[in-house]
N, C-alpha and C positions, 0 to 999 in steps of 0.2 A: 504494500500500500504506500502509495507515494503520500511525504508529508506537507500539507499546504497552509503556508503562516499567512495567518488571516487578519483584517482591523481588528479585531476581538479580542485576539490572541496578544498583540501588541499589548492592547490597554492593559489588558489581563494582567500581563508580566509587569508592565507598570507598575499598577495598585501590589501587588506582589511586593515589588521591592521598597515603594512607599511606605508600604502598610510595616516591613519590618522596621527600617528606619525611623519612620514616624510613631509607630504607635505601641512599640516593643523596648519598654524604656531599658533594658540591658544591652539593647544590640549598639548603644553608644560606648560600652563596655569593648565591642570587639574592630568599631570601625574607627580610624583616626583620620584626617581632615581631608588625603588624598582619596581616600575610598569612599570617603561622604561627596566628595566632587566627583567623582565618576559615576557614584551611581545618581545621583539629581540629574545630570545631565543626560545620562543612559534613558532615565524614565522618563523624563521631559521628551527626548527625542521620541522612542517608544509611543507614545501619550499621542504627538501629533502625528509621528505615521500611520496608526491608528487609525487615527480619522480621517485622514488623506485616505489610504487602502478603502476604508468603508463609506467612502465618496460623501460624507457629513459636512460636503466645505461650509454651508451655509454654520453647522455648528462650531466651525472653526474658524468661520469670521469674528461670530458674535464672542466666540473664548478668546479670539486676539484685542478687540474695542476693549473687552474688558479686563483684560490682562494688562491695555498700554492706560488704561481706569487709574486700576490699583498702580502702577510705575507713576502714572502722574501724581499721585495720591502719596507716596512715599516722596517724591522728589520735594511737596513744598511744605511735607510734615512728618514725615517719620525719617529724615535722610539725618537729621541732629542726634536721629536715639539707635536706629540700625540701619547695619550695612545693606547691604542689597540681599547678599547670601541669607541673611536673617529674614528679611522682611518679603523683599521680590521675588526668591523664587519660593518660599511659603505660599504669597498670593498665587503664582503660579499653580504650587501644587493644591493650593484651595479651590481654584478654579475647576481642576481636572480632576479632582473629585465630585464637583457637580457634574460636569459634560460630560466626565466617563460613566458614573450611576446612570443618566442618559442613554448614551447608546448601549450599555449594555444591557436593557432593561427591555431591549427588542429584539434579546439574543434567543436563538434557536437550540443555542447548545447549552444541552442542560448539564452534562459534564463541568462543562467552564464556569457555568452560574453553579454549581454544586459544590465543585471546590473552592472557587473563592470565599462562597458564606460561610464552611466551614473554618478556614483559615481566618478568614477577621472575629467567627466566633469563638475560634480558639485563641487569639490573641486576648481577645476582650476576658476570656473568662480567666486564663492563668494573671493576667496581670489586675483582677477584682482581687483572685487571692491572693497572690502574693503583697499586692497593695494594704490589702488587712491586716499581713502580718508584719509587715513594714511601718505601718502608720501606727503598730499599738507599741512596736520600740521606740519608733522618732514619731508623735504624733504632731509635730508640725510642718515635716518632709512635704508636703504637697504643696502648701500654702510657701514654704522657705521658696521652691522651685519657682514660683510664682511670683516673687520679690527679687529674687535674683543675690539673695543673702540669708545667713542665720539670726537668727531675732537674738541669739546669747553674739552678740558684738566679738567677744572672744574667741568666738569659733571661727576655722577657715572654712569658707563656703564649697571650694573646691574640694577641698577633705570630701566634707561630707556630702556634698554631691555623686561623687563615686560613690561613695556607700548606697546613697537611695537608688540610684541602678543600679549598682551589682543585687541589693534586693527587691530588683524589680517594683520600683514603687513607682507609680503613676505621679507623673509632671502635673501640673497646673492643666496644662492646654490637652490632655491626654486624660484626666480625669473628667474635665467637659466634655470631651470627646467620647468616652468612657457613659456618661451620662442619658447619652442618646441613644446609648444601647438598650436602657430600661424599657420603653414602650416597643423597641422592635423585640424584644426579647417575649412581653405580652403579649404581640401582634404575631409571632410567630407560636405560640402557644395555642393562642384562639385559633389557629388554623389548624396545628397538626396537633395538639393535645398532648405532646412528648413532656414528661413531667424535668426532662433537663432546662428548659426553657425557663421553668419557673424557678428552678434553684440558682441558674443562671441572672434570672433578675433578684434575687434573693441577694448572692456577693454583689453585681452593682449596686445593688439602696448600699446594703452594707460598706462599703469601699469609701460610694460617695459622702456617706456620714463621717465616717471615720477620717474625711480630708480634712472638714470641719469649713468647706466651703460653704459658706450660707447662703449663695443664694442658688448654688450649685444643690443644695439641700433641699431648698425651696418647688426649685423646678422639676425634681423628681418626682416631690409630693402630689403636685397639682399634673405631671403627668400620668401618675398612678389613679389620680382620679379620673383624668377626662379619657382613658386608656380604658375605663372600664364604667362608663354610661354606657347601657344596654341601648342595641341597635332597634331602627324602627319604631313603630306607634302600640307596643302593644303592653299588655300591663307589665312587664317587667320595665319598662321605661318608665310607665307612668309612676309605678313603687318609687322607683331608684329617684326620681324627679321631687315628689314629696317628702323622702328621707331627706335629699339634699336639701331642700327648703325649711324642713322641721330645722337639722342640725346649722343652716346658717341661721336663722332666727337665734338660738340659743347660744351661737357664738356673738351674733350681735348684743345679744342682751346682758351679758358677760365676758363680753371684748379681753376687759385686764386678766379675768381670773384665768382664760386659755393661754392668753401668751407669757403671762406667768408661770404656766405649769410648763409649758414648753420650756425656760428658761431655766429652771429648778431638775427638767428631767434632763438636759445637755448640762448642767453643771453636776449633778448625780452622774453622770454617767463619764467625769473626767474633762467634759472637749470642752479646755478653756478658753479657746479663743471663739467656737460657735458661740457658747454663752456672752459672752459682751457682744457679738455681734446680734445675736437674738435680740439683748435685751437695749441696745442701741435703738435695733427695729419696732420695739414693743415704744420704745420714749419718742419714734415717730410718729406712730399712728397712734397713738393716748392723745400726746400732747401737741403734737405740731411740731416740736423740737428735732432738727436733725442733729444730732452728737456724734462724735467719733466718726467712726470710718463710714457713715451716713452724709454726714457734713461735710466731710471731703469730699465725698462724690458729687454731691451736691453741688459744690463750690466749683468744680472742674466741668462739670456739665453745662455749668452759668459761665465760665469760659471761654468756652467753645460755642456757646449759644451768642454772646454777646460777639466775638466777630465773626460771625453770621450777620448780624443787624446792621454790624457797621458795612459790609459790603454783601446784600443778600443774593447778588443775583450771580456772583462768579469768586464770590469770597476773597480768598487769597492767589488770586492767581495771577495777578498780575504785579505783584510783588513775589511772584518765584519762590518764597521761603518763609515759612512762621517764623517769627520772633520767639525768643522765650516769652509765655503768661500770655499769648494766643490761642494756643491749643490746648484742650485737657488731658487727652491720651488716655481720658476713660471710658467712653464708650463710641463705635465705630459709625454710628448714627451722626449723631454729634458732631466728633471731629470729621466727617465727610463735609458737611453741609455748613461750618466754617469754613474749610479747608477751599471747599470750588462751588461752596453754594448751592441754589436753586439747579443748578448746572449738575451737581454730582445727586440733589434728589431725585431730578426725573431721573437718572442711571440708576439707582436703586432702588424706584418704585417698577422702572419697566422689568429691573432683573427678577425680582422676585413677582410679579402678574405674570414672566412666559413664564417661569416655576409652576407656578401656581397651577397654569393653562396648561402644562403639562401632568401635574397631578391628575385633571380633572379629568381628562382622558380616559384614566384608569378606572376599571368598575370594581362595585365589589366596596365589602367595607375594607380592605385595606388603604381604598382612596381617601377615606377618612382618617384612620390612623396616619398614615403620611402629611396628611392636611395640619394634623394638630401637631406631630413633629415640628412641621415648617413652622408654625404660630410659636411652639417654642424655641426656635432658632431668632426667629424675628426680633420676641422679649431679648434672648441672650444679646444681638445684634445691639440694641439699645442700650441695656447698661451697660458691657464690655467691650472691649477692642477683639474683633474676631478673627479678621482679614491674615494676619501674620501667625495664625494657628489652625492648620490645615488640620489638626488630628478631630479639631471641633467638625470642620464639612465632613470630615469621612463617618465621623460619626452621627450626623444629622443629614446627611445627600447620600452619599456614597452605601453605607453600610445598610440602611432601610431602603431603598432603589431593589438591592441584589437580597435582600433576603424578603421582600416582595414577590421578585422575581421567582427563589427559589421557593416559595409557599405556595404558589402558583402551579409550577410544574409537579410539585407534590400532589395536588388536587388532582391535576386532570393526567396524569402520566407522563404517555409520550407525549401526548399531541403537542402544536408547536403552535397554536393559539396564543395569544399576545392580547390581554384582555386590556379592550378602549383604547389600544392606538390601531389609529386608523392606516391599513394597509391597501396601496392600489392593487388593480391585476398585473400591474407591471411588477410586485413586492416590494414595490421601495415606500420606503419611510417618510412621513412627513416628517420633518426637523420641527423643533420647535427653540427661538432664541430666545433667551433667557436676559 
């Protein structure tokens, strides 16, 4: 049998090598800075043959507009804080985690879509555990990855850097990313019933608790819930719909005494930094008061907000460079929309409606579950910088795309049915640009 490398196969290999480097926090243990250069530019090259081979130019226009997006977007605000290796090809690889989930999501071969969801679900699950048991010796390893220092001053960072990957402990950008496992791991459950699925979302809650990121905390909770409103009009909706009504009534009716118990069960349970952060959150919504790392945010958001106003229709663009105490470098929203203005929202309102337009395509309730992933990518989008942490798209595009995909082929077999996207008699694809 002759062997014939396909666009598929390309991307394939791609995410492959991505997926080690990016989201296998030991494999920075085995690679040093020449082999991290070859393989970026091996998968980048990979990534666009890829799409050339599977004749997707239309999606390889709209992944270069948005690729020279994000270069222009580093050049007059993040060129002060990272090099391009850091930032630019991140965006890169951010990107080819959306347009790759894409095209491979109208693949024929269930082989290809089989192994890959295997391999980023085996990723995801060894580094939940390991993550737990990394986080309960250094439990502020996630959060330190995150600052880019140890909170004990006296400690050397790089020391202990090594240590948290050699125990495979989940990064800041790899824990979020890590997080969006949870409703695909749901969403794959509700389809094949496989009770691994659920102990699989079991270490992520667990993992993401134990980082002690709050809001990383936050958005697990509320995607455990909206991950499990029952489908359809019929009484189990109507149940679940009443419960939730009873039980937000009686949190509103006793607002302080719930997030006080929250605060009490995270300071019981050791996580001292969630607890000040809980209870920051808890002195927000009481009282109006943003405190602490609330009021930072806050104060960097009014940063970015205010030169927005001074130039709303192009920002900074034609000054080529923020100033220091322009930008606030805490959420990707934000600093867009100071950074190039009215100019850089319509690019991010059209990117995520052809997303969206592409979800919609899809039948079936996993179009919904992917819906509500996206709605918490959006959230994430707004309070944090996303753009220069690929491991978050793979985990919010890339990883739910292909294990969609492979729930699908699970259902009906062989067949090679492609539910709601629309295929001509000719079998080619409509693209859709994002």
């Amino acid at each position: 049998m002759r062997f014939r490398l396909t666009g598929e196969m390309l991307i394939a290999i791609s995410i492959y090598l991505l997926g080690f480097y990016l989201c296998l926090p030991i494999s920075m243990i085995f690679l040093n800075s020449i082999m991290i250069y070859m393989l970026v530019f091996l998968a980048a090259a990979l990534f666009v043959g890829g799409l050339v081979l599977l004749k997707r130019l239309k999606s390889l226009i709209c992944f270069l507009i948005l690729f020279a997006f994000t270069f222009l977007y580093w050049q007059i605000t993040w060129r002060t804080n990272l090099g391009e290796i850091s930032f630019v090809y991140y965006c890169f690889a951010s990107l080819s985690f959306v347009f790759g989930g894409m095209a491979l999501y109208s693949s024929k071969n269930e082989r290809l879509i089989r192994r890959l969801f295997f391999y980023l679900t085996f990723i995801y699950f060894v580094t939940a555990i390991t993550s737990i048991v990394g986080l309960n010796a250094y439990p502020l390893a996630t959060r330190e990855f995150g600052r880019g220092s140890t909170y004990d001053t006296s400690l050397d960072f790089e020391v202990y850097k090594d240590i948290y990957r050699k125990m495979n402990i989940a990064s800041w950008s790899q824990m979020y990313g890590m997080l969006f496992a949870v409703p695909v791991s749901l969403m794959a459950w509700r389809q094949r019933k496989n009770p691994f699925y659920i102990v699989l979302c079991i270490l992520l809650i667990w993992a993401v608790i134990a980082s002690q990121l709050t809001f990383a905390v936050l958005l697990t909770l509320v995607f455990i819930v909206a991950m499990n409103i029952p489908r359809g009009k019929n009484d189990k909706t109507i149940i679940f719909m009443l419960v939730l009504l009873l039980v937000t009534g009686v949190i509103l009716i006793d607002f302080d005494f719930l997030l006080s118990l929250a605060v009490d069960i995270s300071k019981d349970a050791g996580f001292s930094f969630l607890t000040v952060k809980l209870n920051d959150l808890k002195i927000l919504l009481l009282e109006g008061k943003a405190v602490g790392d609330a009021g930072a945010r806050r104060d960097l958001y009014q940063t970015s907000l205010n030169t927005f106003f001074q130039n709303p229709l192009f920002g900074l663009i034609a000054d080529g460079r923020a100033t220091p105490g322009e930008i606030g470098f805490h959420s990707e929203f934000f600093d867009i929309i100071g950074s190039v203005g009215i100019a850089g929202l319509i690019i991010i309102v059209t990117m995520f409606i052809g997303y969206g337009k592409f979800l919609l395509k899809i039948k079936g309730d996993m179009q919904r579950d992917l819906l509500i992933i996206l709605i918490g990518f959006i959230v994430l989008f707004i309070v944090n910088p996303v753009f220069n942490s690929p491991q978050i798209f793979m985990g919010a595009f890339f990883y739910p795309l292909i294990s969609s995909r492979y729930c699908s082929f699970e259902k009906k077999g062989k067949r090679a049915q492609i539910d709601g996207i629309h295929i001509s008699a000719k079998g080619k694809q409509r693209n859709v640009c994002i």
